[in-house]
N, CA, C, O and CB atoms as a CASP TS submission, in Angstrom:
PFRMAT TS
TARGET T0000
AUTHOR 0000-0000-0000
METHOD Language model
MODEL 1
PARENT N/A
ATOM      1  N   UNK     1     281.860  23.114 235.764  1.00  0.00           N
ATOM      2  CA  UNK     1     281.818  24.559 235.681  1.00  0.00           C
ATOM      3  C   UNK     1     283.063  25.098 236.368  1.00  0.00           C
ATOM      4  O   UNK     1     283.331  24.651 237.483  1.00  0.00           O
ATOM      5  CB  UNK     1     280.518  25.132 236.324  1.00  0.00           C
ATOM      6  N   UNK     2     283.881  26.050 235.790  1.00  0.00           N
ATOM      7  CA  UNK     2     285.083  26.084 236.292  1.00  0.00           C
ATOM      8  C   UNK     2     285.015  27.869 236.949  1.00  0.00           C
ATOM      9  O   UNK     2     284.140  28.727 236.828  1.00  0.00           O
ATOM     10  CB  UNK     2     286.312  25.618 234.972  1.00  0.00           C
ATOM     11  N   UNK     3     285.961  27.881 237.444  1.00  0.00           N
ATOM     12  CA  UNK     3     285.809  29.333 238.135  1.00  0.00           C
ATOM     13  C   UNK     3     285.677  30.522 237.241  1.00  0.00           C
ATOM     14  O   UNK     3     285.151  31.535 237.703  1.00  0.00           O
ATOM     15  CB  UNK     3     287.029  29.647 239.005  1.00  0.00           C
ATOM     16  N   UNK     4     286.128  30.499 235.930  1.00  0.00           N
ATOM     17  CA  UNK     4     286.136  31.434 235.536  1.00  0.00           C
ATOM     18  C   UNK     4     284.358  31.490 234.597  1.00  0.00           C
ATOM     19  O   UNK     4     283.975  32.562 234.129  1.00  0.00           O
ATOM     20  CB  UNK     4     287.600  31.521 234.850  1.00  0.00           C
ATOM     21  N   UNK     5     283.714  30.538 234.503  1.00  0.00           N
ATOM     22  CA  UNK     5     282.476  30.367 234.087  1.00  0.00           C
ATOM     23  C   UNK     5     281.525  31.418 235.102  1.00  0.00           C
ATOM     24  O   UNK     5     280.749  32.327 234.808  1.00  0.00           O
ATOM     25  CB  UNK     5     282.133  28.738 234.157  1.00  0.00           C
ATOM     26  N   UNK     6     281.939  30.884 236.354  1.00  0.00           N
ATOM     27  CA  UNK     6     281.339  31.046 237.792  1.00  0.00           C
ATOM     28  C   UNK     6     281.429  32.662 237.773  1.00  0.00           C
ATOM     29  O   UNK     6     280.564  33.239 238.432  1.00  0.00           O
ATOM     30  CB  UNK     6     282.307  30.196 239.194  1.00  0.00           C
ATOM     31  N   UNK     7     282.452  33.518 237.036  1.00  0.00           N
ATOM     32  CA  UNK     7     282.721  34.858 237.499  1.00  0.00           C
ATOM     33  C   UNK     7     282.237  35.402 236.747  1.00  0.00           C
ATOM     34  O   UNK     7     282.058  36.586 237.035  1.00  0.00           O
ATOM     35  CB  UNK     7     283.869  35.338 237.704  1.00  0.00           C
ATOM     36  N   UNK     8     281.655  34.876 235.168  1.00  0.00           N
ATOM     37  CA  UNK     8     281.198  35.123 233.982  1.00  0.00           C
ATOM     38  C   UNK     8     279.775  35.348 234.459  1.00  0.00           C
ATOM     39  O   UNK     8     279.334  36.490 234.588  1.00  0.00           O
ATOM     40  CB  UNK     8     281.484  34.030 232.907  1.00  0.00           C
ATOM     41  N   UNK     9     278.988  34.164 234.745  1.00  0.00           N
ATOM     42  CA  UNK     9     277.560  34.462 235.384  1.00  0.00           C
ATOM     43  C   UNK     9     277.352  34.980 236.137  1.00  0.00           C
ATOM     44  O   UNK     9     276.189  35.382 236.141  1.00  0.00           O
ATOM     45  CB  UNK     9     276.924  33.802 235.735  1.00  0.00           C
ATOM     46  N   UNK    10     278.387  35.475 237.569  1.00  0.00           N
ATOM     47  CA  UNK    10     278.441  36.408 238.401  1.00  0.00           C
ATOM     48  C   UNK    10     277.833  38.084 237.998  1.00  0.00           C
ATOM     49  O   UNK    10     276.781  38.680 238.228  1.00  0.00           O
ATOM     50  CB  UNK    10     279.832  36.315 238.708  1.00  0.00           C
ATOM     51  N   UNK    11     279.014  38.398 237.345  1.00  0.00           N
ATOM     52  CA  UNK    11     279.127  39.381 236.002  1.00  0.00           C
ATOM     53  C   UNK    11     277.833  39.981 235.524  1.00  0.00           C
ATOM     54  O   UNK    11     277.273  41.049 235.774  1.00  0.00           O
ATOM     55  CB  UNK    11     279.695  38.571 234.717  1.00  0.00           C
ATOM     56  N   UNK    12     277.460  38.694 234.560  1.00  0.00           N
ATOM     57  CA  UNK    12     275.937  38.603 233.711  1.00  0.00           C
ATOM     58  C   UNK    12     275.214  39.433 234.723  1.00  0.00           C
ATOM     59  O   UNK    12     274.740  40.554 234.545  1.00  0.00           O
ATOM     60  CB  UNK    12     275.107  36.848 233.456  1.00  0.00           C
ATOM     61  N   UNK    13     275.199  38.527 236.092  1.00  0.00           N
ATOM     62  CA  UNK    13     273.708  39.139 237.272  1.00  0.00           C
ATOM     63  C   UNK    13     274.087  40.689 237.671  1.00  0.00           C
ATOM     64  O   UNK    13     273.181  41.439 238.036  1.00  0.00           O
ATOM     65  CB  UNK    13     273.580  38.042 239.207  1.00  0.00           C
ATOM     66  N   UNK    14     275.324  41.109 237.601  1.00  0.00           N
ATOM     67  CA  UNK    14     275.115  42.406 238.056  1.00  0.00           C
ATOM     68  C   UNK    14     275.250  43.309 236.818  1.00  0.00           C
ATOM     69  O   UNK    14     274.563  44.326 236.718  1.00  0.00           O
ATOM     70  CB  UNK    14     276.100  42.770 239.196  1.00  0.00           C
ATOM     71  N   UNK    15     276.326  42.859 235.670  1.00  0.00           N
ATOM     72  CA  UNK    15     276.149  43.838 234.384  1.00  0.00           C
ATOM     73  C   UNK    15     275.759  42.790 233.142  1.00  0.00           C
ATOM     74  O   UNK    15     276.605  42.709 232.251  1.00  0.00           O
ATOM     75  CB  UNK    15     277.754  44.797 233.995  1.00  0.00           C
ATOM     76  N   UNK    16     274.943  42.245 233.051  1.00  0.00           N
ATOM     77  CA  UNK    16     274.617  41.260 231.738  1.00  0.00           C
ATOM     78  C   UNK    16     275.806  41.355 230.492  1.00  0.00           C
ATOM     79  O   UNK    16     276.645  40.468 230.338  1.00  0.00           O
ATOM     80  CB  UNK    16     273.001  41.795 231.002  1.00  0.00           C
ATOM     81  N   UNK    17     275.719  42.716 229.542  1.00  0.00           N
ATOM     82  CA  UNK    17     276.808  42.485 228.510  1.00  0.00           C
ATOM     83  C   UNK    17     278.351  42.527 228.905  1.00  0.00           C
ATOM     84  O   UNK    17     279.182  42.567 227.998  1.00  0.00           O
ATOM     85  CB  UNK    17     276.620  43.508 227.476  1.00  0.00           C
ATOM     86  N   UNK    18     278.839  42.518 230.527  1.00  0.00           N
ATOM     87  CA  UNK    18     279.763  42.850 230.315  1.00  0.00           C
ATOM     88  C   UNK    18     280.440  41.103 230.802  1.00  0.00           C
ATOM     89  O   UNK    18     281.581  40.720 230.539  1.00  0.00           O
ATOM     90  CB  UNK    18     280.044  44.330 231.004  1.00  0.00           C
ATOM     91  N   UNK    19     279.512  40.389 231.451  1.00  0.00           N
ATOM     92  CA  UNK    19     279.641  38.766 231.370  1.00  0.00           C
ATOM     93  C   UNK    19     279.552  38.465 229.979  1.00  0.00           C
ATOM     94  O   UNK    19     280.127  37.384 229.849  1.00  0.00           O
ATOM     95  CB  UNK    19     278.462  37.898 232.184  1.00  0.00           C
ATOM     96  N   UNK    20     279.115  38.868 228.827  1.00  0.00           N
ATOM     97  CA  UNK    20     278.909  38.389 227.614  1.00  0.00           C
ATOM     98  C   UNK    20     280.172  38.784 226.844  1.00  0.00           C
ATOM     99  O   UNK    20     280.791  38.084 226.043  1.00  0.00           O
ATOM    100  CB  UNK    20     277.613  38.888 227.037  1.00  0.00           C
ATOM    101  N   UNK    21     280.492  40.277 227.310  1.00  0.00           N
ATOM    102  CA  UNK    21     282.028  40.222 226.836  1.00  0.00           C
ATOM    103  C   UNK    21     282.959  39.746 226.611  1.00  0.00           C
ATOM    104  O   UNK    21     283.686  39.597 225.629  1.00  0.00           O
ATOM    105  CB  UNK    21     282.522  40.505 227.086  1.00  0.00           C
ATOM    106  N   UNK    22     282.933  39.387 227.957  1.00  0.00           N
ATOM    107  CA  UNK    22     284.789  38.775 228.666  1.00  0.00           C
ATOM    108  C   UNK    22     284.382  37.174 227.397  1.00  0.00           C
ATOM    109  O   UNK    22     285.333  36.861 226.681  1.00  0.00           O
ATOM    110  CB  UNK    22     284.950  38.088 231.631  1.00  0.00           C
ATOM    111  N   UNK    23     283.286  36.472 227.255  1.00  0.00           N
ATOM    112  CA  UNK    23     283.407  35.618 226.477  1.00  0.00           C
ATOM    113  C   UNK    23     283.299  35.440 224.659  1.00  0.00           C
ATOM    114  O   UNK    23     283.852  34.612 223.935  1.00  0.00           O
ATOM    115  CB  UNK    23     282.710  35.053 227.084  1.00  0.00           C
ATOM    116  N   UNK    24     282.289  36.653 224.284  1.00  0.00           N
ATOM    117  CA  UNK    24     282.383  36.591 222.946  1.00  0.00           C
ATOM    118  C   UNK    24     283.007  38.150 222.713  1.00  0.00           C
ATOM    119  O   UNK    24     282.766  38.643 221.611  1.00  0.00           O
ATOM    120  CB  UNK    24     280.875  36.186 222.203  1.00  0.00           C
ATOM    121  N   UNK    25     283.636  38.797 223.482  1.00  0.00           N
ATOM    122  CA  UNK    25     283.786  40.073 223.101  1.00  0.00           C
ATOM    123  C   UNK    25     283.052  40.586 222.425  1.00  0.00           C
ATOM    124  O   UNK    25     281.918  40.728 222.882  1.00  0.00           O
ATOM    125  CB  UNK    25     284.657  40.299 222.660  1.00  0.00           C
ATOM    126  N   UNK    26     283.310  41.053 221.171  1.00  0.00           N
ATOM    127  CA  UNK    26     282.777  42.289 220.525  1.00  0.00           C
ATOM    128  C   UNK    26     281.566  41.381 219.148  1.00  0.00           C
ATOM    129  O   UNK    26     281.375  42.009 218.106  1.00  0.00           O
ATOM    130  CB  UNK    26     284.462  43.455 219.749  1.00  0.00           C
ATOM    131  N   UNK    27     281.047  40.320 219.275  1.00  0.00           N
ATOM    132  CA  UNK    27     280.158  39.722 218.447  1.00  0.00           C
ATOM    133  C   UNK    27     278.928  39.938 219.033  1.00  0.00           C
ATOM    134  O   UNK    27     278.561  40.553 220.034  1.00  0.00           O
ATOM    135  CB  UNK    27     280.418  38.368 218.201  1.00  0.00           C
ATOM    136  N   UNK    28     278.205  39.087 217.908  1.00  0.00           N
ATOM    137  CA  UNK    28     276.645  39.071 217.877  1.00  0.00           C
ATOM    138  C   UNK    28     275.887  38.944 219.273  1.00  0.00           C
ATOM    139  O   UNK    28     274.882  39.618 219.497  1.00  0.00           O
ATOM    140  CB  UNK    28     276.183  37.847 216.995  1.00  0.00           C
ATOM    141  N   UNK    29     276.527  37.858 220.400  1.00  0.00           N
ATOM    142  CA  UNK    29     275.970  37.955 221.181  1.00  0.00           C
ATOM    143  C   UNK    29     276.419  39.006 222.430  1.00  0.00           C
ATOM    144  O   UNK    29     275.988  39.417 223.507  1.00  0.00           O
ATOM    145  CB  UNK    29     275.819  36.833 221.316  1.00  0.00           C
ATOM    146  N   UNK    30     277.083  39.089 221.920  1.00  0.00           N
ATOM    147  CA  UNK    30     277.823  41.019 222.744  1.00  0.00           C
ATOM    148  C   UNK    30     276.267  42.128 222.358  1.00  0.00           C
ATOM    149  O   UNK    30     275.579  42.772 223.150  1.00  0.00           O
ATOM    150  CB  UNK    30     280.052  42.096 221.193  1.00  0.00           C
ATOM    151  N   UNK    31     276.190  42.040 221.441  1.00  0.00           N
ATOM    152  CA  UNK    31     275.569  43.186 220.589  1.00  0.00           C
ATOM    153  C   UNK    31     273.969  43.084 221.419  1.00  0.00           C
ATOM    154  O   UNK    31     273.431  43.931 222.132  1.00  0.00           O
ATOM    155  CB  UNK    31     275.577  42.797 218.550  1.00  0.00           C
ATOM    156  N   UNK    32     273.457  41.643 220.992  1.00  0.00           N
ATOM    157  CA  UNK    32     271.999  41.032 221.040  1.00  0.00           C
ATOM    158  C   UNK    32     271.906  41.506 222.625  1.00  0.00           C
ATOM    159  O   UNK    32     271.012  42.327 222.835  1.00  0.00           O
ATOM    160  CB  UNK    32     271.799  39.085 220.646  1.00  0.00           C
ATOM    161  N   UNK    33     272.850  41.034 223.989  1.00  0.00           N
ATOM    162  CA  UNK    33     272.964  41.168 224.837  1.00  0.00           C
ATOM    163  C   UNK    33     272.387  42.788 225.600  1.00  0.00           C
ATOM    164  O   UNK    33     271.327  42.988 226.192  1.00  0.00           O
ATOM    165  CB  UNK    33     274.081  40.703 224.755  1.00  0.00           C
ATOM    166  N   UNK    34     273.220  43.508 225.390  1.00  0.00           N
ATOM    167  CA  UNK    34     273.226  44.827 225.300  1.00  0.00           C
ATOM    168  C   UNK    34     271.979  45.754 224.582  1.00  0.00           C
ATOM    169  O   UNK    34     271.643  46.785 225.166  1.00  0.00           O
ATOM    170  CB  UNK    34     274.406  45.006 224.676  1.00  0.00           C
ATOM    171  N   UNK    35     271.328  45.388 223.359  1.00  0.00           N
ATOM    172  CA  UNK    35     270.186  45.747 223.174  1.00  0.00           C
ATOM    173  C   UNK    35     269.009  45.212 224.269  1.00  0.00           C
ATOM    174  O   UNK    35     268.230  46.008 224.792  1.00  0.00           O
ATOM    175  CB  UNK    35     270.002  45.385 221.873  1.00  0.00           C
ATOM    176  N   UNK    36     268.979  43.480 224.599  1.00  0.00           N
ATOM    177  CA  UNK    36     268.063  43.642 225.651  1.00  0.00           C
ATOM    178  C   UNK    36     268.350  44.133 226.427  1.00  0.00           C
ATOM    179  O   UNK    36     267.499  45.000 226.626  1.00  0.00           O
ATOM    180  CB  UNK    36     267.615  42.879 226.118  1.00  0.00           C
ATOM    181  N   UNK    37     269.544  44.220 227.552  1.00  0.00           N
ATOM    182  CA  UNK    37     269.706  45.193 228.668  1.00  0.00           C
ATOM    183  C   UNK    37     268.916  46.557 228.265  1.00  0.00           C
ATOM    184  O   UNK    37     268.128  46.890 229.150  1.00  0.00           O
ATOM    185  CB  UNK    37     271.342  45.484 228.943  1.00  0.00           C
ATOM    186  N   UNK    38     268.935  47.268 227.341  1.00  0.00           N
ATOM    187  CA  UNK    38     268.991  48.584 227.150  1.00  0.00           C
ATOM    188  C   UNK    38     267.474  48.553 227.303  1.00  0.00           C
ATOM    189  O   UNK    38     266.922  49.430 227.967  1.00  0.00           O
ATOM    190  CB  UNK    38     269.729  49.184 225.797  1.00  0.00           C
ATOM    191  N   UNK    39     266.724  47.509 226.675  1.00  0.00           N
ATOM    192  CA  UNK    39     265.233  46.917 227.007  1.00  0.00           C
ATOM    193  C   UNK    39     264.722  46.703 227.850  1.00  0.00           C
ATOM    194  O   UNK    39     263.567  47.117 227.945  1.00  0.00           O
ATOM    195  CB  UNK    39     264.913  46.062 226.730  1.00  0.00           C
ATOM    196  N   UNK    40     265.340  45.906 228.964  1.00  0.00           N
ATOM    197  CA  UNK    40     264.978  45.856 230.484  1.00  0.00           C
ATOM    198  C   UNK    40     265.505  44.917 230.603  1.00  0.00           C
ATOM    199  O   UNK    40     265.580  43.961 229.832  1.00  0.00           O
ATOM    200  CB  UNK    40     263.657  45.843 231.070  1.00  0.00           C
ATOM    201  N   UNK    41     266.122  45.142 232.006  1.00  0.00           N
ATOM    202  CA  UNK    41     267.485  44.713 232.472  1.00  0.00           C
ATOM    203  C   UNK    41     266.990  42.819 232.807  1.00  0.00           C
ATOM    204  O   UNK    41     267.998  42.114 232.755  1.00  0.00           O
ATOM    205  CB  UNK    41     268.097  45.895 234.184  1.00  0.00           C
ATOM    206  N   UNK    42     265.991  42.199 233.042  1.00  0.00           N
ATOM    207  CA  UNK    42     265.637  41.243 233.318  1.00  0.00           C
ATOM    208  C   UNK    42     266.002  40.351 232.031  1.00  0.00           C
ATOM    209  O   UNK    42     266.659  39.327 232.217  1.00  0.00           O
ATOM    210  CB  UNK    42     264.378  41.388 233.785  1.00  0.00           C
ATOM    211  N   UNK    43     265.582  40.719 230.682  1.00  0.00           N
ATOM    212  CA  UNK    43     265.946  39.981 229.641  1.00  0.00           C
ATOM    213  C   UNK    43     267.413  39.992 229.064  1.00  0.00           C
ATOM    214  O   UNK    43     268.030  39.229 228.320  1.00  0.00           O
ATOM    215  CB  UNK    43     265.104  40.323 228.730  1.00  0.00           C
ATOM    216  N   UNK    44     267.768  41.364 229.818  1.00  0.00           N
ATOM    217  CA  UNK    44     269.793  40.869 229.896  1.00  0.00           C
ATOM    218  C   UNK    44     269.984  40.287 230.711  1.00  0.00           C
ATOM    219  O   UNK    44     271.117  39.903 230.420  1.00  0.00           O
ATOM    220  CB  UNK    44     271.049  41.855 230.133  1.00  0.00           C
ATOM    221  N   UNK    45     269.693  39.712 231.907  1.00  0.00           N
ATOM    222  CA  UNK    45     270.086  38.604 232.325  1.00  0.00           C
ATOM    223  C   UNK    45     269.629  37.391 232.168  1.00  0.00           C
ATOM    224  O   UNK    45     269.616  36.529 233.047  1.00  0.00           O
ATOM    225  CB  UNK    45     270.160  38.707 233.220  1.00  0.00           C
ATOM    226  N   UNK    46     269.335  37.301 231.329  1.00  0.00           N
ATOM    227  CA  UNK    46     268.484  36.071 231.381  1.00  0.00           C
ATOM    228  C   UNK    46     269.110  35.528 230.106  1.00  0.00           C
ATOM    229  O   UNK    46     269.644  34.425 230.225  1.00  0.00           O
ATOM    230  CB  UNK    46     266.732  36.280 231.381  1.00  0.00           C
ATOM    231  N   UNK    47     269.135  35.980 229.165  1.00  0.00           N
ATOM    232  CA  UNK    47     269.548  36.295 227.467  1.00  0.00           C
ATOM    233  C   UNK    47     271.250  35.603 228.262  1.00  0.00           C
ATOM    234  O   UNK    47     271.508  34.420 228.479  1.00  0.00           O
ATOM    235  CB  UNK    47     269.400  38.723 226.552  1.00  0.00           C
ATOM    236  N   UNK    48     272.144  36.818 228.537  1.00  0.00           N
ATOM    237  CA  UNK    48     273.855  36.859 229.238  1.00  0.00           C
ATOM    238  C   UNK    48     273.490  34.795 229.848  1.00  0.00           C
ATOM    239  O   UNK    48     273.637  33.753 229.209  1.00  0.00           O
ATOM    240  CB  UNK    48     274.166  38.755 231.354  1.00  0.00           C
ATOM    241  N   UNK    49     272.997  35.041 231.306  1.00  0.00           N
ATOM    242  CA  UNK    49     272.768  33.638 231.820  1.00  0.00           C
ATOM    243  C   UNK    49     273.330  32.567 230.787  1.00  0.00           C
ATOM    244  O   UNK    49     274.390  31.941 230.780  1.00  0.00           O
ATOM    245  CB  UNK    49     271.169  33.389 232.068  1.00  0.00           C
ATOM    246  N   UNK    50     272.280  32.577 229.942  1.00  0.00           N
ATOM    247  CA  UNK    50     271.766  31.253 228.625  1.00  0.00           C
ATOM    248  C   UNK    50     272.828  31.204 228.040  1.00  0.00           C
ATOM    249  O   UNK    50     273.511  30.190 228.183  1.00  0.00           O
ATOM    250  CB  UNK    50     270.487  31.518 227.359  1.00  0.00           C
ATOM    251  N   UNK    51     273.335  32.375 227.131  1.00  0.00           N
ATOM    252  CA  UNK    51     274.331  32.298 226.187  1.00  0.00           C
ATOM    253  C   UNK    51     275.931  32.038 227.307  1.00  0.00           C
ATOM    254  O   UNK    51     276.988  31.737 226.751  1.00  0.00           O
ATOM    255  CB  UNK    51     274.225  33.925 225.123  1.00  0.00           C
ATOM    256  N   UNK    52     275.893  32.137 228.199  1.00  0.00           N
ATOM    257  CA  UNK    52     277.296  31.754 228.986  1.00  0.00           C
ATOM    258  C   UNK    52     276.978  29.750 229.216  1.00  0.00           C
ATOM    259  O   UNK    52     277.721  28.804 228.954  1.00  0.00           O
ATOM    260  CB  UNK    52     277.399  32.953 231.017  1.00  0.00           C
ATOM    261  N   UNK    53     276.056  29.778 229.598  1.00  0.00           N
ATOM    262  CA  UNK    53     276.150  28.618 230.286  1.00  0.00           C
ATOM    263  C   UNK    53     276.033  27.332 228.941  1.00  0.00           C
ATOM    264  O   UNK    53     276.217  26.118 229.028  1.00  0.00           O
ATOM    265  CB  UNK    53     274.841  28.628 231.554  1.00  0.00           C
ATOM    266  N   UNK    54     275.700  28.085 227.878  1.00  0.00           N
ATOM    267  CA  UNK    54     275.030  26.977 226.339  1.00  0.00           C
ATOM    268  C   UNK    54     276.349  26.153 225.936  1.00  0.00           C
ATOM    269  O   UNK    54     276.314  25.350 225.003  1.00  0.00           O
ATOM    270  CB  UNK    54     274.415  28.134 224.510  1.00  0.00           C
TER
END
């Protein structure tokens, strides 16, 4: 796991889509991300988490 992974999941825990950004930018899991946040913030992190670390 390299540092910039490490700043990605950092990210995820305090803004979920915006850790999902910096890696898929503006795609599907940008999008998917951001609808759960908007859902409750527990399943954006959790959702962000998974899809960084997969």
């Amino acid at each position: 796991m390299g540092s910039a992974t490490f700043l990605e999941i950092i990210l995820a825990i305090i803004l979920p889509p915006l850790g999902v950004f910096l890696r898929y930018e503006c795609k599907t899991e940008f999008w998917i991300c951001l609808l759960l946040t908007i859902f409750g913030y527990l399943p954006g992190i959790i959702y962000a988490v998974y899809v960084i670390t997969k």
